[in-house]
mmCIF file of the N, C-alpha and C atoms, coordinates in Angstrom:
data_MODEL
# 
_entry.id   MODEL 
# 
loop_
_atom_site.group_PDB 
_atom_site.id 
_atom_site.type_symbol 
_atom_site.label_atom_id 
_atom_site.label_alt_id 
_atom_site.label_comp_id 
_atom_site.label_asym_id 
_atom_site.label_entity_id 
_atom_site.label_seq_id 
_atom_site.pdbx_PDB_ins_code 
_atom_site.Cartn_x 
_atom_site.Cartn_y 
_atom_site.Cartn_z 
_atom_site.occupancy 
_atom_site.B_iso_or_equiv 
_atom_site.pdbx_formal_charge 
_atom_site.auth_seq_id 
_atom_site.auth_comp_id 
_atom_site.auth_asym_id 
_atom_site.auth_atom_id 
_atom_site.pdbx_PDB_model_num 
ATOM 1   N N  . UNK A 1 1  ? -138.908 192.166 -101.314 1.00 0.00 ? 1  UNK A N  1 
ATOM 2   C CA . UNK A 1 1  ? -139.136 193.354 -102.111 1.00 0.00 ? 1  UNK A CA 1 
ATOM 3   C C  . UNK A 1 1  ? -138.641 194.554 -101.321 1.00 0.00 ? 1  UNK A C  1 
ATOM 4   N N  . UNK A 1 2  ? -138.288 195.235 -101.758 1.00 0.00 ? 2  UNK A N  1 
ATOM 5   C CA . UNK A 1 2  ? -137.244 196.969 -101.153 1.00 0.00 ? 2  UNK A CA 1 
ATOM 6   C C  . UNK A 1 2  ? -138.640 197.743 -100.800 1.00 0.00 ? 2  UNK A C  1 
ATOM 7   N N  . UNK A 1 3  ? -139.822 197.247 -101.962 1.00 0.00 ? 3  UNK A N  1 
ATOM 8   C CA . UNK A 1 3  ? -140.958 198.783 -101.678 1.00 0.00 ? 3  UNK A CA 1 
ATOM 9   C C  . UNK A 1 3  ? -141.871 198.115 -101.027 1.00 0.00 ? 3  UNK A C  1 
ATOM 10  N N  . UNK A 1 4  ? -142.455 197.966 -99.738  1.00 0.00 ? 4  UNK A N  1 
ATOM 11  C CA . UNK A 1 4  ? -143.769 197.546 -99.594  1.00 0.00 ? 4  UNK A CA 1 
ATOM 12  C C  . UNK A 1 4  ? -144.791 198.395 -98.528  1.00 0.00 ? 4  UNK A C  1 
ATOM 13  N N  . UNK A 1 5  ? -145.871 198.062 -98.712  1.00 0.00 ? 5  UNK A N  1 
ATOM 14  C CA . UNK A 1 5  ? -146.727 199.331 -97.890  1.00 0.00 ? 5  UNK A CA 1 
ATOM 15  C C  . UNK A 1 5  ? -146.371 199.994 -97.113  1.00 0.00 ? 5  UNK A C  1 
ATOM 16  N N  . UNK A 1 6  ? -146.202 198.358 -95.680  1.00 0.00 ? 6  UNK A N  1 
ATOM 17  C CA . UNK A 1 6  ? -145.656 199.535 -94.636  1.00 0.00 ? 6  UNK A CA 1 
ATOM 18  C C  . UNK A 1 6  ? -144.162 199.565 -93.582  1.00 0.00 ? 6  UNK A C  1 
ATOM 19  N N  . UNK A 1 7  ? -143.409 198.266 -94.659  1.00 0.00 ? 7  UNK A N  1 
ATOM 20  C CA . UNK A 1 7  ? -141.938 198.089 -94.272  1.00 0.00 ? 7  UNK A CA 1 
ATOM 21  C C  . UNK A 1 7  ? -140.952 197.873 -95.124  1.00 0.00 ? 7  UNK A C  1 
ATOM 22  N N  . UNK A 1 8  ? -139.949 198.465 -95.518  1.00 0.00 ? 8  UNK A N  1 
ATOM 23  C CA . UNK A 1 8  ? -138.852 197.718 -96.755  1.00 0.00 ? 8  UNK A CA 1 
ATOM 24  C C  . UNK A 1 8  ? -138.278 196.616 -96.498  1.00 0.00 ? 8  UNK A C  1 
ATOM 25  N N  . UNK A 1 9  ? -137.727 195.832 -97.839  1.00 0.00 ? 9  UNK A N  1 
ATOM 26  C CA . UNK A 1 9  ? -136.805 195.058 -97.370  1.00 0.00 ? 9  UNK A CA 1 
ATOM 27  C C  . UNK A 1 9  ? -136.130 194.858 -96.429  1.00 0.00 ? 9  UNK A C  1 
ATOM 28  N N  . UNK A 1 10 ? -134.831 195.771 -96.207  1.00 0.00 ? 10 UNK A N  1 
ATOM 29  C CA . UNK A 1 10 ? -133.807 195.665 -95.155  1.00 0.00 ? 10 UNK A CA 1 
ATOM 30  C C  . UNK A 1 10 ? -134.655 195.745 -93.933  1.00 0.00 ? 10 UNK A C  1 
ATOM 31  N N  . UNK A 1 11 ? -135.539 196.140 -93.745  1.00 0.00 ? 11 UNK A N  1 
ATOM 32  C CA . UNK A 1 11 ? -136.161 196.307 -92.494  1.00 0.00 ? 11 UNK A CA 1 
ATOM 33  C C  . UNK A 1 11 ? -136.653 194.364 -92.052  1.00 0.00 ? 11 UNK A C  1 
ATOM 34  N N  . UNK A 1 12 ? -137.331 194.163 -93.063  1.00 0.00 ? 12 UNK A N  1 
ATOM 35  C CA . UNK A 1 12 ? -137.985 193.069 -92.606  1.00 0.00 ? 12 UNK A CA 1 
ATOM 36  C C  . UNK A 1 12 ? -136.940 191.510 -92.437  1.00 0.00 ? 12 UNK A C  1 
ATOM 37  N N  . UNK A 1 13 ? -135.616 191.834 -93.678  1.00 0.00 ? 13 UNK A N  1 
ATOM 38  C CA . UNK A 1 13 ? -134.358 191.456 -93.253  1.00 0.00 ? 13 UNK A CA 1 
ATOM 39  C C  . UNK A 1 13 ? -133.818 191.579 -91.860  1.00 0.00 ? 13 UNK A C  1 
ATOM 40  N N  . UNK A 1 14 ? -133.825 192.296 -91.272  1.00 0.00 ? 14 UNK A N  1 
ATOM 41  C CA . UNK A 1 14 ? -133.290 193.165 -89.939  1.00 0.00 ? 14 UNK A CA 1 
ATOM 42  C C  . UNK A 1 14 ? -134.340 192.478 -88.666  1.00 0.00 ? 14 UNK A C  1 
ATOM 43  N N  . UNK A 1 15 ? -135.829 192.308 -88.933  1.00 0.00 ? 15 UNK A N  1 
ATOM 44  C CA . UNK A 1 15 ? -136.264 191.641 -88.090  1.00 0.00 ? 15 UNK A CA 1 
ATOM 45  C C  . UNK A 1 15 ? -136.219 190.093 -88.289  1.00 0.00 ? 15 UNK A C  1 
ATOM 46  N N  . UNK A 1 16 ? -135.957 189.467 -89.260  1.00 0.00 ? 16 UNK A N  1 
ATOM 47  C CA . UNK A 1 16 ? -135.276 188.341 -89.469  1.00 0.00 ? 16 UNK A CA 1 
ATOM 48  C C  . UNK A 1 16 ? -134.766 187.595 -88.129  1.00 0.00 ? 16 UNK A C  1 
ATOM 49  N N  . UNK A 1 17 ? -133.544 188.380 -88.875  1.00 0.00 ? 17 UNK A N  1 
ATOM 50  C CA . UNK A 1 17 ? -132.070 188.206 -88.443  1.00 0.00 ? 17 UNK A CA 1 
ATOM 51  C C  . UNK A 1 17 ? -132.185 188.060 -86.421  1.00 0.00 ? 17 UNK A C  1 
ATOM 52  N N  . UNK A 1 18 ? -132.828 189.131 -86.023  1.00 0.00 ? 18 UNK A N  1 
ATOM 53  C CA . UNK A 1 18 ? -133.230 189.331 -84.687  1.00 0.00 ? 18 UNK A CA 1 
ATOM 54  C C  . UNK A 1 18 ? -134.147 188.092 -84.245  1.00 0.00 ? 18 UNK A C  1 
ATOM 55  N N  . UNK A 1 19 ? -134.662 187.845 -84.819  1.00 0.00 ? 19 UNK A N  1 
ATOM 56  C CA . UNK A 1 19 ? -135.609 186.858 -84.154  1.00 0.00 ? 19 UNK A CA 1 
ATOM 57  C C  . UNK A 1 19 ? -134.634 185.302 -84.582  1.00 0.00 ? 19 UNK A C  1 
ATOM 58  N N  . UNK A 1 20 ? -134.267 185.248 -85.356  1.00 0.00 ? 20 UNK A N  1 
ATOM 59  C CA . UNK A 1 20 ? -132.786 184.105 -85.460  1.00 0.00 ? 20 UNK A CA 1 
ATOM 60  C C  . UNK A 1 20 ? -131.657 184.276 -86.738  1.00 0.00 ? 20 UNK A C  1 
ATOM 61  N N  . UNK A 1 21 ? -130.969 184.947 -86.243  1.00 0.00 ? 21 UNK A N  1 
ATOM 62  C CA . UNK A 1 21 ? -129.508 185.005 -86.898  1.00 0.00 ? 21 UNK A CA 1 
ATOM 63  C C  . UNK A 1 21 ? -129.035 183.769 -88.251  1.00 0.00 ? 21 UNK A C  1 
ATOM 64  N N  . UNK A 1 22 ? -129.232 182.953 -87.763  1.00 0.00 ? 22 UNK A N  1 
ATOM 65  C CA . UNK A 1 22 ? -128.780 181.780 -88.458  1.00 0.00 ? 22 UNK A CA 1 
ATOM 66  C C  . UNK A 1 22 ? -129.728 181.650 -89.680  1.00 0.00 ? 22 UNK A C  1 
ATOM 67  N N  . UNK A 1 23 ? -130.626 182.136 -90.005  1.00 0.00 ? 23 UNK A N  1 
ATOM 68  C CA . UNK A 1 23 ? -131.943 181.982 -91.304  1.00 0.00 ? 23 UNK A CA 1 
ATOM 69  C C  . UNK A 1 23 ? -131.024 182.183 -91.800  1.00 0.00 ? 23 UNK A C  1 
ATOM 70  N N  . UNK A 1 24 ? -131.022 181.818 -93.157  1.00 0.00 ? 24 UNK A N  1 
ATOM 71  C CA . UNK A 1 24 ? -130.383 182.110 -94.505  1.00 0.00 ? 24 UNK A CA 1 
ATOM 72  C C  . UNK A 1 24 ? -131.360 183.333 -95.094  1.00 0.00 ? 24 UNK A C  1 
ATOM 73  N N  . UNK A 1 25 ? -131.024 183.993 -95.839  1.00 0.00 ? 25 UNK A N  1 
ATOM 74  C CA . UNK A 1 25 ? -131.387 185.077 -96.202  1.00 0.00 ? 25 UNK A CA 1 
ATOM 75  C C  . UNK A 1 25 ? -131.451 185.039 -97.392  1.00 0.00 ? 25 UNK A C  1 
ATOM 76  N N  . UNK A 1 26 ? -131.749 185.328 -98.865  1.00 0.00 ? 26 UNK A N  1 
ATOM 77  C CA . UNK A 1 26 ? -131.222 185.300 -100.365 1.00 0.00 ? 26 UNK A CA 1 
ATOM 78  C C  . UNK A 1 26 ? -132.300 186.457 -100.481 1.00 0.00 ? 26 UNK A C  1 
ATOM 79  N N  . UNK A 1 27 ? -131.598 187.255 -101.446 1.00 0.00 ? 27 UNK A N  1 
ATOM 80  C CA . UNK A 1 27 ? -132.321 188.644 -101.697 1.00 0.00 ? 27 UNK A CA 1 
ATOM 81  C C  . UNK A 1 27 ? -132.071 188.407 -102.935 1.00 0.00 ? 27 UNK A C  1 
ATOM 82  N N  . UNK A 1 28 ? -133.156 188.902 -104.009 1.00 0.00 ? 28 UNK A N  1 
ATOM 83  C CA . UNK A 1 28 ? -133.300 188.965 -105.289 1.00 0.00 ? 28 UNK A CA 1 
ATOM 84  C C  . UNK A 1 28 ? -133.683 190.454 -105.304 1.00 0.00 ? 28 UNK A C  1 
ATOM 85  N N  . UNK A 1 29 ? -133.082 191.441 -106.122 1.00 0.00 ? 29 UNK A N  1 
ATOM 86  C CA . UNK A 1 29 ? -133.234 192.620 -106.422 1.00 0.00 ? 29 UNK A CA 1 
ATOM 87  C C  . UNK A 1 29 ? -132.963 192.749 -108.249 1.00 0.00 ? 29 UNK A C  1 
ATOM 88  N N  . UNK A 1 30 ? -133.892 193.985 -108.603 1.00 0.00 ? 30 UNK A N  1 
ATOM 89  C CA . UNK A 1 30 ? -134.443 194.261 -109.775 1.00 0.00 ? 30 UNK A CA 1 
ATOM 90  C C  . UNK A 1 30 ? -133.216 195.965 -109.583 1.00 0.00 ? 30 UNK A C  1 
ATOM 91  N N  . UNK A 1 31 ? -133.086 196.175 -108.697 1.00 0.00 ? 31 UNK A N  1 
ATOM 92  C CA . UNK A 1 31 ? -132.007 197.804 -108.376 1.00 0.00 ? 31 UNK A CA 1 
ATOM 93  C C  . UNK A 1 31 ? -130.346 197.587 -108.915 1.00 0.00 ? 31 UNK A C  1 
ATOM 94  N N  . UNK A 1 32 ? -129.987 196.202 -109.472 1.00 0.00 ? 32 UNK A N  1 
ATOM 95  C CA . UNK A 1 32 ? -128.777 196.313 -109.737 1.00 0.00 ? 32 UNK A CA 1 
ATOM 96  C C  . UNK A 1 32 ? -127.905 197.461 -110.511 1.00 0.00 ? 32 UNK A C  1 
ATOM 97  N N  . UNK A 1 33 ? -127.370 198.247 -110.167 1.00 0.00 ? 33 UNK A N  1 
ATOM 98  C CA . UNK A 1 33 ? -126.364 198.958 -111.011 1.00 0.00 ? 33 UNK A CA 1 
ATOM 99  C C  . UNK A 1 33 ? -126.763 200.719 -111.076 1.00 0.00 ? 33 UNK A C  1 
ATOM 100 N N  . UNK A 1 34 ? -128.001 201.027 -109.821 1.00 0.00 ? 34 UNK A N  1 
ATOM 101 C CA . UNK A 1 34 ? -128.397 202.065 -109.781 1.00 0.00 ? 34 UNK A CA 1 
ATOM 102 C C  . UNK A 1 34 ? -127.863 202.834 -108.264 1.00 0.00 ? 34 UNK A C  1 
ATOM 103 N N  . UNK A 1 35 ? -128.124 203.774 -107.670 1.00 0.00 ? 35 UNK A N  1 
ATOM 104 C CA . UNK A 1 35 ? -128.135 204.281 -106.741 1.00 0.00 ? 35 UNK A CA 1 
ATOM 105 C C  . UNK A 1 35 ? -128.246 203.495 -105.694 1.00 0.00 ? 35 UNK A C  1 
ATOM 106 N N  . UNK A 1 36 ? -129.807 203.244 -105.568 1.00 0.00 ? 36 UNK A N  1 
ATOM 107 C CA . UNK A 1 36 ? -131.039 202.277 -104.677 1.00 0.00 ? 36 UNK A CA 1 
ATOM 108 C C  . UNK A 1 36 ? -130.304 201.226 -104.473 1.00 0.00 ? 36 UNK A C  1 
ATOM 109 N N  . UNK A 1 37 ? -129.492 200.413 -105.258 1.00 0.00 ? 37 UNK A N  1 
ATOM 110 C CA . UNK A 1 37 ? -129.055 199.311 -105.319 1.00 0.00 ? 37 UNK A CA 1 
ATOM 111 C C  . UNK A 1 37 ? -127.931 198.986 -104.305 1.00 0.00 ? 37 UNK A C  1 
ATOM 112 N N  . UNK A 1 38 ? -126.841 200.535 -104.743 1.00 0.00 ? 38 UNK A N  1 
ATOM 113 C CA . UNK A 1 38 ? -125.653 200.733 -104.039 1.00 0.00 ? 38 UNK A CA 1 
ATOM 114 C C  . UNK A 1 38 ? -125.962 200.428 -102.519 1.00 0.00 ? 38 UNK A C  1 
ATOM 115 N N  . UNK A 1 39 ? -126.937 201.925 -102.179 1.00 0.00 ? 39 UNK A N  1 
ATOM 116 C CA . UNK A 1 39 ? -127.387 202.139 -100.800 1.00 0.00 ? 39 UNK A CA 1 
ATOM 117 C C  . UNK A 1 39 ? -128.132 200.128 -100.637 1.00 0.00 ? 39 UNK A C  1 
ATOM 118 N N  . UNK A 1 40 ? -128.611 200.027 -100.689 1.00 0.00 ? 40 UNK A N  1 
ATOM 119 C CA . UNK A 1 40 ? -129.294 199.152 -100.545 1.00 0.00 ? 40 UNK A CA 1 
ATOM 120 C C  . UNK A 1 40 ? -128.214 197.733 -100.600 1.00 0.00 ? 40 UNK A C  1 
ATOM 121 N N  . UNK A 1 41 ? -127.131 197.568 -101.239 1.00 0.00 ? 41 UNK A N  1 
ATOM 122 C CA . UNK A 1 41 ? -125.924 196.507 -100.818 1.00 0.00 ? 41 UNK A CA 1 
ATOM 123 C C  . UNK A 1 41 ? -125.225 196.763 -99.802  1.00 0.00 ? 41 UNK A C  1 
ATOM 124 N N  . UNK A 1 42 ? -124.807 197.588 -99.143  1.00 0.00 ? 42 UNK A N  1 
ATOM 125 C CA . UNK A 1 42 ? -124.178 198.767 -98.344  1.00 0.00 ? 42 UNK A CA 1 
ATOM 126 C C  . UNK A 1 42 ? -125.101 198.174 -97.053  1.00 0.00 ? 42 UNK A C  1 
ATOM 127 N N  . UNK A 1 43 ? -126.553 198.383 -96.868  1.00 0.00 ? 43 UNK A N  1 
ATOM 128 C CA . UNK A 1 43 ? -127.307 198.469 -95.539  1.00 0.00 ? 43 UNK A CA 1 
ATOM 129 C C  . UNK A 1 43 ? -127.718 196.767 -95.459  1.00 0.00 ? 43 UNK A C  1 
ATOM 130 N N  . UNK A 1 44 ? -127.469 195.849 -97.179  1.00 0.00 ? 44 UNK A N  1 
ATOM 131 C CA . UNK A 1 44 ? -127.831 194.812 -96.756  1.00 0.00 ? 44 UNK A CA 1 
ATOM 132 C C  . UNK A 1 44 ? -126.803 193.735 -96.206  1.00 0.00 ? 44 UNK A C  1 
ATOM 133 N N  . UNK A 1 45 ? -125.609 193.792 -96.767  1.00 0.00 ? 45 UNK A N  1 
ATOM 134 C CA . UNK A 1 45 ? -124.391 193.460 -96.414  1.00 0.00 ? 45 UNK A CA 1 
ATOM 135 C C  . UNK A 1 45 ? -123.898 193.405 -95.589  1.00 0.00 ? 45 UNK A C  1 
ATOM 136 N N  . UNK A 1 46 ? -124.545 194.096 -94.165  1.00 0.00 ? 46 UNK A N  1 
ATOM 137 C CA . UNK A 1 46 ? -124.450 194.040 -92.622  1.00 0.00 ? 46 UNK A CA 1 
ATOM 138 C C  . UNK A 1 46 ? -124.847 193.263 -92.100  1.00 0.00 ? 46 UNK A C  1 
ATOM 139 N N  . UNK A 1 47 ? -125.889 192.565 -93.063  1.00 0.00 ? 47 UNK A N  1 
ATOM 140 C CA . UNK A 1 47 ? -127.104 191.376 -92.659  1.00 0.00 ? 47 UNK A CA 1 
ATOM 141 C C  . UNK A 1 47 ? -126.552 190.213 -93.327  1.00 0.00 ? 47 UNK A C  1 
ATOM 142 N N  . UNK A 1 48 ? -126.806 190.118 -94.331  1.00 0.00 ? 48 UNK A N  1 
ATOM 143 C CA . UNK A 1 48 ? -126.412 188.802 -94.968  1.00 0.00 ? 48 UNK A CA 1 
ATOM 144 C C  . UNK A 1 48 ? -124.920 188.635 -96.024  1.00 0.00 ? 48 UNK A C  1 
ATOM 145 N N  . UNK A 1 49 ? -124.755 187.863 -96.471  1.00 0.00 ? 49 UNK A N  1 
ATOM 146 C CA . UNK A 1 49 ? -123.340 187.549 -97.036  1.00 0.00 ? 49 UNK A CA 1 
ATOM 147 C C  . UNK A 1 49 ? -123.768 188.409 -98.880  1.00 0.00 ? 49 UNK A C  1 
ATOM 148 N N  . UNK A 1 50 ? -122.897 189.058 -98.811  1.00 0.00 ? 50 UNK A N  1 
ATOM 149 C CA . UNK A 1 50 ? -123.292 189.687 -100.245 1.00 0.00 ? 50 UNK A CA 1 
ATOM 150 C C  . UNK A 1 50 ? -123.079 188.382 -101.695 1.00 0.00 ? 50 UNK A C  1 
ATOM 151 N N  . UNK A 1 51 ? -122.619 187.502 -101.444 1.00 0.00 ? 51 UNK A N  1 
ATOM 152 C CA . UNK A 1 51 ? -123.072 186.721 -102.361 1.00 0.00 ? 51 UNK A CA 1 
ATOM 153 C C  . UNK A 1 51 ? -124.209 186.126 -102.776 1.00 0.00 ? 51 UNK A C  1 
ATOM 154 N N  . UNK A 1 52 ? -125.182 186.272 -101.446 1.00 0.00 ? 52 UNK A N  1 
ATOM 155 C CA . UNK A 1 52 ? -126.816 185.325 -101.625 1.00 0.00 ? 52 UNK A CA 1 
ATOM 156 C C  . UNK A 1 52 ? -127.296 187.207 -102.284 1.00 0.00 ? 52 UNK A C  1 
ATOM 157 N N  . UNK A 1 53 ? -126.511 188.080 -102.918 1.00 0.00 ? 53 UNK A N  1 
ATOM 158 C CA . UNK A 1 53 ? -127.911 189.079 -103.471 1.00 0.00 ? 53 UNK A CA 1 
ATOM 159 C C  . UNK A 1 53 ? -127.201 188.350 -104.754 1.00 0.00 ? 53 UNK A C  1 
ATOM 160 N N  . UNK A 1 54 ? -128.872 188.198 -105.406 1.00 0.00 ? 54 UNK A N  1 
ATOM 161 C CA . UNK A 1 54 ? -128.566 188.090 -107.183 1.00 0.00 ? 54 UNK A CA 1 
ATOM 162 C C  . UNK A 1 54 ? -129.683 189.420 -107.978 1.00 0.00 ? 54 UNK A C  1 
ATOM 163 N N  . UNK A 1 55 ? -129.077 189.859 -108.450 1.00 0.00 ? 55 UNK A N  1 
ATOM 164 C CA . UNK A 1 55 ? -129.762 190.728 -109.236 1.00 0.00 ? 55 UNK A CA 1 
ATOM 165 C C  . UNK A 1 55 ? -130.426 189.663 -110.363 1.00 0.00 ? 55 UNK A C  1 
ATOM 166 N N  . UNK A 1 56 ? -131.812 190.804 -110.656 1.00 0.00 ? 56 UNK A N  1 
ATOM 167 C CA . UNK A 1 56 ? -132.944 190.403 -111.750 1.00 0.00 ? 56 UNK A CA 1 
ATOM 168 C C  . UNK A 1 56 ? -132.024 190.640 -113.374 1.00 0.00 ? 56 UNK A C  1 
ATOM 169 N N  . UNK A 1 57 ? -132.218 190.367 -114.329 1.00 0.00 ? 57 UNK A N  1 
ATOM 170 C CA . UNK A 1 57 ? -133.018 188.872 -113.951 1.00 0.00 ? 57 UNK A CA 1 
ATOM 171 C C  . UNK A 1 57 ? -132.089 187.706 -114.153 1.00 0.00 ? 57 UNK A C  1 
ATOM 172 N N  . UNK A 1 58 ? -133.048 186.962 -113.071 1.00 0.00 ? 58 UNK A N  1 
ATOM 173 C CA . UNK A 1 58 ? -132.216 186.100 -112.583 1.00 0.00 ? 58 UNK A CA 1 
ATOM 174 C C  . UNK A 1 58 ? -131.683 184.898 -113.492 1.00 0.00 ? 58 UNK A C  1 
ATOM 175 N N  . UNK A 1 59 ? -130.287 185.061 -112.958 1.00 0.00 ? 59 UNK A N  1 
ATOM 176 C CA . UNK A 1 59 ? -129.808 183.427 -114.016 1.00 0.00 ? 59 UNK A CA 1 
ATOM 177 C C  . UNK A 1 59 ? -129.866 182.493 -113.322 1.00 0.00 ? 59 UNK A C  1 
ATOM 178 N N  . UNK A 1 60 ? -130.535 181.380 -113.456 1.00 0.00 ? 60 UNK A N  1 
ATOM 179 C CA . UNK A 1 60 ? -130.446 180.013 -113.119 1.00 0.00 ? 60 UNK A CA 1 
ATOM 180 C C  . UNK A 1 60 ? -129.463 179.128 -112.532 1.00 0.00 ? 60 UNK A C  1 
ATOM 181 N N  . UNK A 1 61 ? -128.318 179.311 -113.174 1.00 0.00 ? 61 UNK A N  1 
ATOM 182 C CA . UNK A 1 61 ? -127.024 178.888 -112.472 1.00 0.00 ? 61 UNK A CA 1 
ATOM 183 C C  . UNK A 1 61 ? -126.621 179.462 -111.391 1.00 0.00 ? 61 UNK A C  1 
ATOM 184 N N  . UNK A 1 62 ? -126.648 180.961 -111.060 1.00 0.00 ? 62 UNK A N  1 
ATOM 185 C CA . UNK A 1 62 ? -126.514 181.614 -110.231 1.00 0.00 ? 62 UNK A CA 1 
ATOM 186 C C  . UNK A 1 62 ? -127.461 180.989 -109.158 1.00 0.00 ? 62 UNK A C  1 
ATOM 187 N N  . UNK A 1 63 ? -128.748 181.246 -109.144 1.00 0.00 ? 63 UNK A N  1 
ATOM 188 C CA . UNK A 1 63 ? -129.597 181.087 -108.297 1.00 0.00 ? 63 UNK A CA 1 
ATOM 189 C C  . UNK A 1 63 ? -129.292 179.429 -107.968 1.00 0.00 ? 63 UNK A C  1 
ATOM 190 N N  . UNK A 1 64 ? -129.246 179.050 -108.744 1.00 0.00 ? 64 UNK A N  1 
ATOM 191 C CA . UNK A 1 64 ? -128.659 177.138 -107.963 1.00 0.00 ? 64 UNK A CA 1 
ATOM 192 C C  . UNK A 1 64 ? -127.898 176.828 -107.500 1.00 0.00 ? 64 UNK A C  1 
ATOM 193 N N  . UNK A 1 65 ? -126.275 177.709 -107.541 1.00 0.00 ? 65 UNK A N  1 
ATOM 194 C CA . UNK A 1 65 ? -125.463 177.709 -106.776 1.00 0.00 ? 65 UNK A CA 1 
ATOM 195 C C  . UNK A 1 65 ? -125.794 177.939 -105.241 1.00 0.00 ? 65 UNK A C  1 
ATOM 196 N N  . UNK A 1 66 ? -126.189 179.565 -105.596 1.00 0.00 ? 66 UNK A N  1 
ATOM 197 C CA . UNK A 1 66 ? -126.362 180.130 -103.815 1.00 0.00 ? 66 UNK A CA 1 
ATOM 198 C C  . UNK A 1 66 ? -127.638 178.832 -103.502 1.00 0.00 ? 66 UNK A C  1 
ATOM 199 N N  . UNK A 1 67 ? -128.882 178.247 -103.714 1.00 0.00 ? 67 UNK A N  1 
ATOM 200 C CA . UNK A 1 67 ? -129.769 177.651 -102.924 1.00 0.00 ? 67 UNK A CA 1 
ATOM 201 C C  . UNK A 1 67 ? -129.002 177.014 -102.343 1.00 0.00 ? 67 UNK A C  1 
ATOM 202 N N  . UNK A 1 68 ? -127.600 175.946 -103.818 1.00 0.00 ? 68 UNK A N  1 
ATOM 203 C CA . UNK A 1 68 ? -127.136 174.269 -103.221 1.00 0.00 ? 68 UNK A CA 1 
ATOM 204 C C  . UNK A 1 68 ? -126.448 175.134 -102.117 1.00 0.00 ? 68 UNK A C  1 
ATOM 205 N N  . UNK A 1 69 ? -125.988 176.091 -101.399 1.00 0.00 ? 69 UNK A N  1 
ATOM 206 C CA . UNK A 1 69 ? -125.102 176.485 -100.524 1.00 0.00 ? 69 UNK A CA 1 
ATOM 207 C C  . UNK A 1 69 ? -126.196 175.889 -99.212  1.00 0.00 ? 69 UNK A C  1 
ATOM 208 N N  . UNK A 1 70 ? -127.429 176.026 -98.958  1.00 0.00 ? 70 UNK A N  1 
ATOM 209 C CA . UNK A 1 70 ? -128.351 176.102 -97.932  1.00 0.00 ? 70 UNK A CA 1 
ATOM 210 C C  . UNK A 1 70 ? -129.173 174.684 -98.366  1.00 0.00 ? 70 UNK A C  1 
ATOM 211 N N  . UNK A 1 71 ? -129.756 174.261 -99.062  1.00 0.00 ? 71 UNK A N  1 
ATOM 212 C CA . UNK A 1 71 ? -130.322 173.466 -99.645  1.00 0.00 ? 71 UNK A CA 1 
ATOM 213 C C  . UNK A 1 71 ? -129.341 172.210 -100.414 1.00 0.00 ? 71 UNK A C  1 
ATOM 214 N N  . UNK A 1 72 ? -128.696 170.625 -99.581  1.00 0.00 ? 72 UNK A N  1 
ATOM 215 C CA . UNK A 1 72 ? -128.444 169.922 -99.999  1.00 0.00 ? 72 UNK A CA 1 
ATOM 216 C C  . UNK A 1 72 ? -129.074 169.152 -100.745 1.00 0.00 ? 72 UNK A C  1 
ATOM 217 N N  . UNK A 1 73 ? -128.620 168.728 -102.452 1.00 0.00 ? 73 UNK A N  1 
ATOM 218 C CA . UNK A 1 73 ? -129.752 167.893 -103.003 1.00 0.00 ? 73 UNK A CA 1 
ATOM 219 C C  . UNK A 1 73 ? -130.416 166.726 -101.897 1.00 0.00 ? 73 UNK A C  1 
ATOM 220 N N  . UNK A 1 74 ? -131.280 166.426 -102.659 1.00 0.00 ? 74 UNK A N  1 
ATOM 221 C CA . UNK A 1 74 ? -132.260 165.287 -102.379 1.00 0.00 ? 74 UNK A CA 1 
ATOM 222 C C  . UNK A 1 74 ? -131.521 163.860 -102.820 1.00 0.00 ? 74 UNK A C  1 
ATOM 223 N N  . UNK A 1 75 ? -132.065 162.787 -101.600 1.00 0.00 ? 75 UNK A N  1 
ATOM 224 C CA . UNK A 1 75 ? -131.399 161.631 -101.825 1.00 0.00 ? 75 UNK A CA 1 
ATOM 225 C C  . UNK A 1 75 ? -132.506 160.878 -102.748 1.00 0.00 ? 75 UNK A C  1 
ATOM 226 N N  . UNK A 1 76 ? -131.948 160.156 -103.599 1.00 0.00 ? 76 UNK A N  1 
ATOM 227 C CA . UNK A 1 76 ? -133.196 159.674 -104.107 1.00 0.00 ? 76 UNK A CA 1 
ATOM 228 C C  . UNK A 1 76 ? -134.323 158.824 -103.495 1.00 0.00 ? 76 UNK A C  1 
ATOM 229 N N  . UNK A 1 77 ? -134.289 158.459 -102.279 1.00 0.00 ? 77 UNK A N  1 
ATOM 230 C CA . UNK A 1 77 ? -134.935 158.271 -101.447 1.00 0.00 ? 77 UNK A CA 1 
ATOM 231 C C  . UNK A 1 77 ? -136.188 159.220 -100.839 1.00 0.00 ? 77 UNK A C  1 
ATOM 232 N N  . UNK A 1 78 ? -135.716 160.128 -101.098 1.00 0.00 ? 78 UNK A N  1 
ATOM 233 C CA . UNK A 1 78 ? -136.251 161.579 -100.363 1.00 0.00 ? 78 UNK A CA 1 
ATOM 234 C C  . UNK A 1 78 ? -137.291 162.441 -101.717 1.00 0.00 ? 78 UNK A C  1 
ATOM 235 N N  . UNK A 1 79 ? -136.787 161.483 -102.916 1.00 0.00 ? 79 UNK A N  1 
ATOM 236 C CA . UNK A 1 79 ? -137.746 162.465 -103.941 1.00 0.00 ? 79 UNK A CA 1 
ATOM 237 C C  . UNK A 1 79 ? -139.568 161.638 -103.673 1.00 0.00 ? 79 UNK A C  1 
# 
């Protein structure tokens, strides 16, 4: 989330990243196509790959693509 009590998004992105680089990241934002959004692709895009942001609301296909990127299906063994 971008608004929270007492840290934003990119911030808590930012300590992420610091404590291990390699996390995958996926940001879901509701700011697509506004100001907030701009600034906010701009400061997040330093951090993670601008393809894992999907704007709200979310499509399904979208969001299953970027997971299968990080998340290989399950063997049927494994269900």
């Amino acid at each position: 989330d971008l608004n929270m009590p007492k840290k934003n998004g990119v911030d808590v992105i930012r300590e992420i990243k610091e404590i291990n680089s390699d996390v995958p990241i996926i940001l879901i934002t509701g700011y697509e196509a506004t100001d907030t959004y701009k600034k906010l692709a701009v400061d997040v895009q330093k951090l993670i790959k601008p393809e894992d942001i999907i704007a709200k609301p979310v499509e399904i296909p979208k969001l299953s693509e970027v997971l299968s990127r990080y998340f290989p299906p399950l063997k049927e063994d494994q269900l």
